[in-house]
BADRENKE-226086 format. One record per residue: residue number from 1; chain; x, y, z of N, C-alpha, C in turn. Coordinates in Angstrom, 2 decimals, m for minus. Last residue first. Layout:
+-----+-----+---------+---------+---------+---------+---------+---------+---------+---------+---------+
: seq : mol :     n.x :     n.y :     n.z :    ca.x :    ca.y :    ca.z :     c.x :     c.y :     c.z :
+-----+-----+---------+---------+---------+---------+---------+---------+---------+---------+---------+
: NUM :   A :       X :       Y :       Z :       X :       Y :       Z :       X :       Y :       Z :
...
+-----+-----+---------+---------+---------+---------+---------+---------+---------+---------+---------+
end
This chain:
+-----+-----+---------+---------+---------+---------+---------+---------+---------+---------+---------+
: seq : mol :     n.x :     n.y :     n.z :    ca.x :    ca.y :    ca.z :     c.x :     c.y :     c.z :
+-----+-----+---------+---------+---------+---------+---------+---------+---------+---------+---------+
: 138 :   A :  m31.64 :   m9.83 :   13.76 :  m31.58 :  m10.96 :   14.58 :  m32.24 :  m10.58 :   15.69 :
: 137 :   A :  m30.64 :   m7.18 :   12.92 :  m32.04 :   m7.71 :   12.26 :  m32.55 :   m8.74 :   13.40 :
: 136 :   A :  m28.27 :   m6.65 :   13.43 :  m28.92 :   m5.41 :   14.59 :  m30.81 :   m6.24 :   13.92 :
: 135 :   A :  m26.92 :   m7.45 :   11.70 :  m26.87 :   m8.08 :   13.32 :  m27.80 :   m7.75 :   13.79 :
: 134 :   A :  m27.41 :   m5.96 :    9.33 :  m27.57 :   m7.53 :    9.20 :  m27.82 :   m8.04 :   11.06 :
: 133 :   A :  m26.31 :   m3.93 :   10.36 :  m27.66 :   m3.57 :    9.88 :  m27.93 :   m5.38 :   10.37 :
: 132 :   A :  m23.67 :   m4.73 :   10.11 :  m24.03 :   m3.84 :   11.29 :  m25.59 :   m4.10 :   11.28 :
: 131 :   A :  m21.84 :   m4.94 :    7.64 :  m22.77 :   m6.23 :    8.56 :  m23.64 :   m5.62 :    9.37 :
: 130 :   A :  m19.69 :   m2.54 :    8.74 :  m19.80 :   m3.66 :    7.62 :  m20.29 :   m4.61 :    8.56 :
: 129 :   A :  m18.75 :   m0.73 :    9.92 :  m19.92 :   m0.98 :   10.36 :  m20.59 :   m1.55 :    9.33 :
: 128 :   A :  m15.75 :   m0.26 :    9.45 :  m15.85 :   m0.51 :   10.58 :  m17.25 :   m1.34 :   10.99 :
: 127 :   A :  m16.67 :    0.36 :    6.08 :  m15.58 :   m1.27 :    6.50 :  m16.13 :   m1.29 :    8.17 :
: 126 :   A :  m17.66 :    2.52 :    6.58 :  m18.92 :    0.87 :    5.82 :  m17.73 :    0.19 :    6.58 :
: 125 :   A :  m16.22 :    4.44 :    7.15 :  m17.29 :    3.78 :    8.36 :  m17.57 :    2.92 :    7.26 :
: 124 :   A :  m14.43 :    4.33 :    5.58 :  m13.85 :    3.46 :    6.56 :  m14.86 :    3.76 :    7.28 :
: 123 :   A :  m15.70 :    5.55 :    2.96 :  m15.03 :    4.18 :    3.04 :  m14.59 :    3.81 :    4.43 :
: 122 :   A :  m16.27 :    7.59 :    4.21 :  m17.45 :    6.63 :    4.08 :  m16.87 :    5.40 :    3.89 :
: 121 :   A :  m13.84 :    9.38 :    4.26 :  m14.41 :    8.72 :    5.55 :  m15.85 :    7.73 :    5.14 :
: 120 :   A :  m11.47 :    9.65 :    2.62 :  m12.18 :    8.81 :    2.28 :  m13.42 :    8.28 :    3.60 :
: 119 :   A :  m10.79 :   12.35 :    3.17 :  m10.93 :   12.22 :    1.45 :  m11.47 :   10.86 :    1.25 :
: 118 :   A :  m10.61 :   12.69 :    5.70 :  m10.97 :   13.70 :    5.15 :  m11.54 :   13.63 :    3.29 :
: 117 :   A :   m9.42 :    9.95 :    6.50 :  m10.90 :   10.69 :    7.44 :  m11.47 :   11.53 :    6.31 :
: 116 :   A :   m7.30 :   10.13 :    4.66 :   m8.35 :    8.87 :    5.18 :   m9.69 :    9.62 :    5.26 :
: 115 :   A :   m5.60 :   12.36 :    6.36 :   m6.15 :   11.98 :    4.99 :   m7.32 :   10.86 :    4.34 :
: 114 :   A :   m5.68 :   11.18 :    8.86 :   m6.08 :   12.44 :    8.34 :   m6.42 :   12.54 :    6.73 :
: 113 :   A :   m3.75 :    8.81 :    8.38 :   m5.85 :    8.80 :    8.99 :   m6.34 :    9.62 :    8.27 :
: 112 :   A :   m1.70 :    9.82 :    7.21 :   m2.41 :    8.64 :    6.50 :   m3.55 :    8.67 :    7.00 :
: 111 :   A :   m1.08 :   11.12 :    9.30 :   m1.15 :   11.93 :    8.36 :   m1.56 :   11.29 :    7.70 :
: 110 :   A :   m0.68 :    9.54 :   11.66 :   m1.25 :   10.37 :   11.50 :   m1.92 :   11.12 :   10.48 :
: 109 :   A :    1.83 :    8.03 :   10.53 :    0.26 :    7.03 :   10.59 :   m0.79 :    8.53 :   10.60 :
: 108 :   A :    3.60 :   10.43 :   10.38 :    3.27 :    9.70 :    9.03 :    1.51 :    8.70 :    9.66 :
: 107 :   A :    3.68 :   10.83 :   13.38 :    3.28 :   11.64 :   12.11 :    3.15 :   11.19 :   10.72 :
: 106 :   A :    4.54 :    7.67 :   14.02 :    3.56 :    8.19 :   14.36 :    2.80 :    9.35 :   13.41 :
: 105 :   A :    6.20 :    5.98 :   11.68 :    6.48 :    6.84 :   12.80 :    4.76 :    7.44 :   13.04 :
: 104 :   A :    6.62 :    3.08 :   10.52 :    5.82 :    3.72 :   10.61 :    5.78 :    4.81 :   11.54 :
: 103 :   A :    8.29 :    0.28 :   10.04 :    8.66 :    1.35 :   10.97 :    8.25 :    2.88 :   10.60 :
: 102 :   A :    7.46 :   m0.81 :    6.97 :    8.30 :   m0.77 :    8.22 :    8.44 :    0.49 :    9.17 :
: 101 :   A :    4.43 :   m1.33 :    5.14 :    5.61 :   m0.85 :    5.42 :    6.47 :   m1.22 :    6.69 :
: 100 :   A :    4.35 :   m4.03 :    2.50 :    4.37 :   m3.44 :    3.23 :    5.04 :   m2.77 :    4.04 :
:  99 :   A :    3.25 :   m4.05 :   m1.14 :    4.41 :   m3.82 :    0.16 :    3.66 :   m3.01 :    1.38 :
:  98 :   A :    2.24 :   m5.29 :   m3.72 :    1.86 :   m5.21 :   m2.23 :    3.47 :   m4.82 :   m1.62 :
:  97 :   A :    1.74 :   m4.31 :   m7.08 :    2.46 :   m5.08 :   m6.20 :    2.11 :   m4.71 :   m4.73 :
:  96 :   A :    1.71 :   m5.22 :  m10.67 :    0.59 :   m4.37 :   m9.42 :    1.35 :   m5.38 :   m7.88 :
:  95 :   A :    3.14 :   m5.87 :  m12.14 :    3.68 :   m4.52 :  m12.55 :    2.59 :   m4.05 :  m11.14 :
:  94 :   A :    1.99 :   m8.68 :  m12.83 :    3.40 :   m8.37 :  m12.20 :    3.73 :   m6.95 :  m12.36 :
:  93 :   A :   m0.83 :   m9.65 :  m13.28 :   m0.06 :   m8.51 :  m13.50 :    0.86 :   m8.23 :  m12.83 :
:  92 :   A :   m1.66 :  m12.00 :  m12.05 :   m2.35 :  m11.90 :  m13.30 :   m1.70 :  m10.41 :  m14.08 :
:  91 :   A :   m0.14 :  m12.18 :   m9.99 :    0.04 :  m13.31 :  m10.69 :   m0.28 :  m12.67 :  m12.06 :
:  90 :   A :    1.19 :   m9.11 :   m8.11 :   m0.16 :   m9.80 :   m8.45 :    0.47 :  m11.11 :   m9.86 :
:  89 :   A :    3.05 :   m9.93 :   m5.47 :    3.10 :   m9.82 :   m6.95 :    1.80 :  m10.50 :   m7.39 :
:  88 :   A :    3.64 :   m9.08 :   m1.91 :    3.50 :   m9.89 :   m3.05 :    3.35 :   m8.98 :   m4.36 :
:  87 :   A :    5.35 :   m7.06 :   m0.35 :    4.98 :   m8.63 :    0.63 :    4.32 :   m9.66 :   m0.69 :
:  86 :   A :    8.92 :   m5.48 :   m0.84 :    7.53 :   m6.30 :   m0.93 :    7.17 :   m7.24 :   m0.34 :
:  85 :   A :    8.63 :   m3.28 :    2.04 :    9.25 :   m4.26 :    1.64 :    8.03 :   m5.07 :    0.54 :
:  84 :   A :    9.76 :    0.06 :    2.96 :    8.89 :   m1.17 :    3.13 :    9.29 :   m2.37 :    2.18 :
:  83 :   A :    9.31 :    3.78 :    4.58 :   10.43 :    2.50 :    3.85 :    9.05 :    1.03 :    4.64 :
:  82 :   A :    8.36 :    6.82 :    3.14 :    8.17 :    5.21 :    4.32 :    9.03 :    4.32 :    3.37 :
:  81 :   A :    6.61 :   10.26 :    3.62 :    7.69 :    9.04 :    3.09 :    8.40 :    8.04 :    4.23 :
:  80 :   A :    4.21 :   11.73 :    1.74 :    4.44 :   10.50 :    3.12 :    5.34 :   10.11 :    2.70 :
:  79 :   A :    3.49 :   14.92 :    1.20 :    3.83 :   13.77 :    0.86 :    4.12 :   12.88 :    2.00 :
:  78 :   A :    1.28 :   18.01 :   m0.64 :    1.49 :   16.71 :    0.72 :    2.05 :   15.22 :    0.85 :
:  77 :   A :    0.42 :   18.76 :   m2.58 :    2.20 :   19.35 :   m2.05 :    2.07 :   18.55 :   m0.34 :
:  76 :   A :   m0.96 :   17.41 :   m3.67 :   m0.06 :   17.82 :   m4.65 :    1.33 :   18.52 :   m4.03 :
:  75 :   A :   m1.59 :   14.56 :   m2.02 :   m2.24 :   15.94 :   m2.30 :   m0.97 :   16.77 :   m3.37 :
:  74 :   A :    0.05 :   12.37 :   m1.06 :   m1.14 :   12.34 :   m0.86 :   m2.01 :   13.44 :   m1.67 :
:  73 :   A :    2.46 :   11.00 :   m2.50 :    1.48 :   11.96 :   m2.83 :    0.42 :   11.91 :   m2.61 :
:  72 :   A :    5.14 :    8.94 :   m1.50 :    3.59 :    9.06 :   m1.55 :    2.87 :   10.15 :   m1.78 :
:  71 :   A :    8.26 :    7.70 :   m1.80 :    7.29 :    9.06 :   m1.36 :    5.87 :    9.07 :   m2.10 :
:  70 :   A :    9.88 :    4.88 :   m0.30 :    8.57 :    5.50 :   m1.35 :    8.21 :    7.13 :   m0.79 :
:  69 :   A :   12.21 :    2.45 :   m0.54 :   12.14 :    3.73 :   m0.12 :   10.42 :    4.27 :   m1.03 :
:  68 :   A :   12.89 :   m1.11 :   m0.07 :   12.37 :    0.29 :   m0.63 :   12.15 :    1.39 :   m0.13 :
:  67 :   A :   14.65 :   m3.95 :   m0.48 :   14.16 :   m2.83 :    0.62 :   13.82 :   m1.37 :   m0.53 :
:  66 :   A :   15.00 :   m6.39 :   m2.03 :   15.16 :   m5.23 :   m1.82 :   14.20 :   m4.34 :   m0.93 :
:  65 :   A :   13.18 :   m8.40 :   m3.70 :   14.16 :   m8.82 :   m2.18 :   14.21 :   m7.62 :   m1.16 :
:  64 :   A :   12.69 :   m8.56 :   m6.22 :   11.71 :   m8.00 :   m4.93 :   11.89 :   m8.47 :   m3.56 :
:  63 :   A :   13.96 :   m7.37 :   m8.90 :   14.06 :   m8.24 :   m7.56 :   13.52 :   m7.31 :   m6.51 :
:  62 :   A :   12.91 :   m7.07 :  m11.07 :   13.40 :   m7.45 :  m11.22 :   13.98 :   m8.46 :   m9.98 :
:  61 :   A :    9.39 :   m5.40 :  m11.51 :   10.62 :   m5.19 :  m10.21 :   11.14 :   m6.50 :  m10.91 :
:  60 :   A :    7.36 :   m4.35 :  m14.65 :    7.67 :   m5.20 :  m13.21 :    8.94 :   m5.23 :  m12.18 :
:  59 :   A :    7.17 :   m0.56 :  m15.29 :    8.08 :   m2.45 :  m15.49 :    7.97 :   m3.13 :  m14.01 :
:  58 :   A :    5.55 :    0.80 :  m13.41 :    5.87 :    1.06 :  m14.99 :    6.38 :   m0.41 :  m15.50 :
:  57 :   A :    3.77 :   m0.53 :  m10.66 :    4.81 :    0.07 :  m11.79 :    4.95 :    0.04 :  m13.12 :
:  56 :   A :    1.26 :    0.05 :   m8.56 :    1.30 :   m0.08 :  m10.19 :    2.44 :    0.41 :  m10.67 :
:  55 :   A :    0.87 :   m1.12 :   m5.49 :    1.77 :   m0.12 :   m6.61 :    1.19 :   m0.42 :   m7.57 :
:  54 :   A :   m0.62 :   m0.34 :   m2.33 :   m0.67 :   m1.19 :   m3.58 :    0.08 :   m0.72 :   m4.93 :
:  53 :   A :    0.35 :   m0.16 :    1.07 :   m0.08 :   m0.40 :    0.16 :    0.08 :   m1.32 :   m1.29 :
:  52 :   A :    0.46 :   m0.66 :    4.38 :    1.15 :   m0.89 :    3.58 :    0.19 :   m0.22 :    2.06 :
:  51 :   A :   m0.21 :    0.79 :    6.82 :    0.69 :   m0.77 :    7.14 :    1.29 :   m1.03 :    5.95 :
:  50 :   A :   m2.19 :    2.50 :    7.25 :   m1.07 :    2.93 :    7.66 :    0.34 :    1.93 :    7.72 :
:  49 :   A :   m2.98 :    2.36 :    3.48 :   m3.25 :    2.57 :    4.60 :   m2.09 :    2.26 :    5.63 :
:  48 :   A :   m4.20 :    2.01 :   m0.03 :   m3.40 :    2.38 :    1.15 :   m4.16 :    2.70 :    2.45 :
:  47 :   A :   m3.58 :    1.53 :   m3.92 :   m4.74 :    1.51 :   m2.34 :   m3.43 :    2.18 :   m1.24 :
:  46 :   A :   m2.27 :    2.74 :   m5.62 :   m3.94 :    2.35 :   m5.82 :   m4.57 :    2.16 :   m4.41 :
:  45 :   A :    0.41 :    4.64 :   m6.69 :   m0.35 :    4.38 :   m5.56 :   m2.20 :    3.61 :   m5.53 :
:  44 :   A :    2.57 :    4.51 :   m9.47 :    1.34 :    5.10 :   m9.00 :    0.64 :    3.78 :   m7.70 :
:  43 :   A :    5.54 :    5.58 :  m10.22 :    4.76 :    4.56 :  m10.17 :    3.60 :    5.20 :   m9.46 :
:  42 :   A :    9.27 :    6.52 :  m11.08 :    7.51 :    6.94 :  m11.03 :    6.72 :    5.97 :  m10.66 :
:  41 :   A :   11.75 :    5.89 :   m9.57 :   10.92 :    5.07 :  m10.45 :    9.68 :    6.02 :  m10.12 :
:  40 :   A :   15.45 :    7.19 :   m8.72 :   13.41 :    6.92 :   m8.39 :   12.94 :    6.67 :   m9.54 :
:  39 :   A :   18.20 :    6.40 :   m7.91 :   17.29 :    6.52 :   m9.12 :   16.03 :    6.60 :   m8.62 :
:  38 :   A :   20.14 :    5.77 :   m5.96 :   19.51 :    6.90 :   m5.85 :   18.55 :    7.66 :   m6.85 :
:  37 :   A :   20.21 :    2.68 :   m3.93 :   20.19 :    3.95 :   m5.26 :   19.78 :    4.61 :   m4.72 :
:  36 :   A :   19.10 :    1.09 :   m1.85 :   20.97 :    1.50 :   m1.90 :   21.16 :    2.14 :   m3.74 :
:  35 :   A :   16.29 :    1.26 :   m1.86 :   17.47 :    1.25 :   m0.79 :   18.94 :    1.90 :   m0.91 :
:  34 :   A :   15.47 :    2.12 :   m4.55 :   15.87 :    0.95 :   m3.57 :   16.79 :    1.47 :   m2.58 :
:  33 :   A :   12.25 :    3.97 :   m4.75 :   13.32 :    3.76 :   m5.22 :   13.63 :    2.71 :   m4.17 :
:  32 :   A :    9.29 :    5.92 :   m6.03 :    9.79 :    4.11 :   m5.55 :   11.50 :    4.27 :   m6.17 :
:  31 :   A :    7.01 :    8.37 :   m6.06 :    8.38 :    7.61 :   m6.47 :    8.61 :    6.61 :   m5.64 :
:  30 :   A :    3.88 :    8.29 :   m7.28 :    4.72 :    8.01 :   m5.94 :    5.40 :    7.98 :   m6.72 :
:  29 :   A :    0.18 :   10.14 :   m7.32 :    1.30 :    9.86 :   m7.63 :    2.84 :    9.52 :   m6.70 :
:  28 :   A :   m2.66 :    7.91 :   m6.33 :   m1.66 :    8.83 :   m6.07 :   m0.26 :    8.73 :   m6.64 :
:  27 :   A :   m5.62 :    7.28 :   m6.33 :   m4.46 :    7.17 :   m7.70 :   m3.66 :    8.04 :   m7.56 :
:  26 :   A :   m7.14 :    4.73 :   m4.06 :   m6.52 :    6.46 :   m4.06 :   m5.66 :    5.99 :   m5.46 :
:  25 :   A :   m8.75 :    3.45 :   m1.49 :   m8.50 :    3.41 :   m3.17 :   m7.68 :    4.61 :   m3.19 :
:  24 :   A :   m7.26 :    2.29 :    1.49 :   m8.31 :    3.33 :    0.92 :   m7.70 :    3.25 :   m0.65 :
:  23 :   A :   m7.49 :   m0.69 :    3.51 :   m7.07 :    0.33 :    2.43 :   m7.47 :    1.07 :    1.44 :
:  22 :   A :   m9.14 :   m0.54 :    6.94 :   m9.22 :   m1.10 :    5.55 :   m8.02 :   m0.16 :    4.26 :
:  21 :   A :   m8.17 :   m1.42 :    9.59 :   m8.18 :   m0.37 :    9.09 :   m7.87 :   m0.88 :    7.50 :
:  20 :   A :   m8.51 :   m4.12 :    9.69 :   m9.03 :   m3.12 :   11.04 :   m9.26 :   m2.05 :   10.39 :
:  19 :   A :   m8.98 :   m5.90 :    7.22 :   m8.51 :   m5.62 :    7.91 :   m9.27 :   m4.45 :    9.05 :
:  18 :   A :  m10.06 :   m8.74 :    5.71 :  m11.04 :   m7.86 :    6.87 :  m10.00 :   m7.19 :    7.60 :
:  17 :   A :  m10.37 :   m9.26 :    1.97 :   m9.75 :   m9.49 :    3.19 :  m10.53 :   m8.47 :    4.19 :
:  16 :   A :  m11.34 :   m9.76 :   m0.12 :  m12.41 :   m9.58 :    0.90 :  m11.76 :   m9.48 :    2.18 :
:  15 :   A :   m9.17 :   m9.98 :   m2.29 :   m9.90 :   m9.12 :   m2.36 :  m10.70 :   m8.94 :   m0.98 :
:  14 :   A :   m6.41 :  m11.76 :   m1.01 :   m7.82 :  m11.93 :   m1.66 :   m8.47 :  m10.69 :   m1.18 :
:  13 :   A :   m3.57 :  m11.59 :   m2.31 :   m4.16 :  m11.31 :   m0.50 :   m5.67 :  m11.48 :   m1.81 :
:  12 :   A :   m1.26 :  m14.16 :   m3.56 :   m1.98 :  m12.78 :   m3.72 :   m3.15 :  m12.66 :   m2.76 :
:  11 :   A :    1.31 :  m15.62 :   m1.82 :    0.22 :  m15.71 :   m2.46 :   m0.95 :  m13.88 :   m2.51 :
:  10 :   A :    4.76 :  m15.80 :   m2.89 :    3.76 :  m15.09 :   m2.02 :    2.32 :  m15.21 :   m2.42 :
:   9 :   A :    6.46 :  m16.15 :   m4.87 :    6.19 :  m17.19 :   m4.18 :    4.58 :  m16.94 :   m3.20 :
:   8 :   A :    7.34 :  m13.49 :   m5.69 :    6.76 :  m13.94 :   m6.19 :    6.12 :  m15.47 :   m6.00 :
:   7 :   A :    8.63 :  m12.62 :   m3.23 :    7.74 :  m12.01 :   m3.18 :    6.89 :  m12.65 :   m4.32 :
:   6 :   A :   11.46 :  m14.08 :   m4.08 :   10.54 :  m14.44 :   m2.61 :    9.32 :  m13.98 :   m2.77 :
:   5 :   A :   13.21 :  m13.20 :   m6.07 :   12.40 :  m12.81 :   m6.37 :   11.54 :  m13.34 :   m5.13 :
:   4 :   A :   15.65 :  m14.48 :   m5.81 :   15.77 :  m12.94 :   m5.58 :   14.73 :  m12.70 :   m5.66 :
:   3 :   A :   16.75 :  m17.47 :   m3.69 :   15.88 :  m16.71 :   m4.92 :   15.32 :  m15.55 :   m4.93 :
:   2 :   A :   20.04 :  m18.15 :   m2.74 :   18.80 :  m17.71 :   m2.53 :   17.80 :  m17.04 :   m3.90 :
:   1 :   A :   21.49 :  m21.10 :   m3.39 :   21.40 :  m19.67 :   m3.68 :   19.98 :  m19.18 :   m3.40 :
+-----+-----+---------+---------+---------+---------+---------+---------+---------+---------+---------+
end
């Protein structure tokens, strides 16, 4: 029998990771629902970017097999909505979770930069020109 929970096998991504496009902090409000309901779960948004983010749910997920649906609050009447999957379960808090997304349409990545650029652009020049100073010493 397969084990419904896979995502809790997953090891938690370490803080220093180096992605291209780093994930921006943000305390955005989201609904989270599954796939095949039609209940939404409140939950709140901590990081992000155009591949995936970070949840904080109310109750830990019961099964993190499931395919998800999310609407994202970028702004109070600006929303992103993306289907994704969990990729892990924090160990030390099962209620803070990683998914990532699927099939990212262009106006949505768009609208994740734009927002980015506009509410977090110092955070993504340090990540791009992280070290920079250090090289340019040598």
């Amino acid at each position: 029998m397969p084990d419904p929970n896979p995502a809790k096998k997953r090891k938690f991504p370490v803080q220093s990771d180096h992605r291209y496009l780093p994930r921006w902090e943000i305390n955005s409000r989201t609904l989270l629902r599954f796939e095949s309901e039609n209940h939404c779960q409140k939950c709140v948004t901590k990081d992000l970017n155009c591949t995936g983010a970070g949840l904080i749910l109310a109750a830990p997920l019961t099964d993190t097999s499931r395919r998800l649906k999310l609407t994202i609050y970028l702004t109070d009447d600006t929303a992103v909505h993306l289907d994704g999957a969990v990729s892990w379960v924090d160990p030390k808090d099962d209620r803070f979770i990683g998914v990532n997304f699927e099939e990212v349409d262009q106006k949505t990545q768009e609208l994740i930069l734009r927002y980015a650029f506009e509410v977090k652009k110092e955070d993504l020049v340090d990540h791009w020109f992280e070290g920079w100073n250090e090289k340019q010493d040598d």
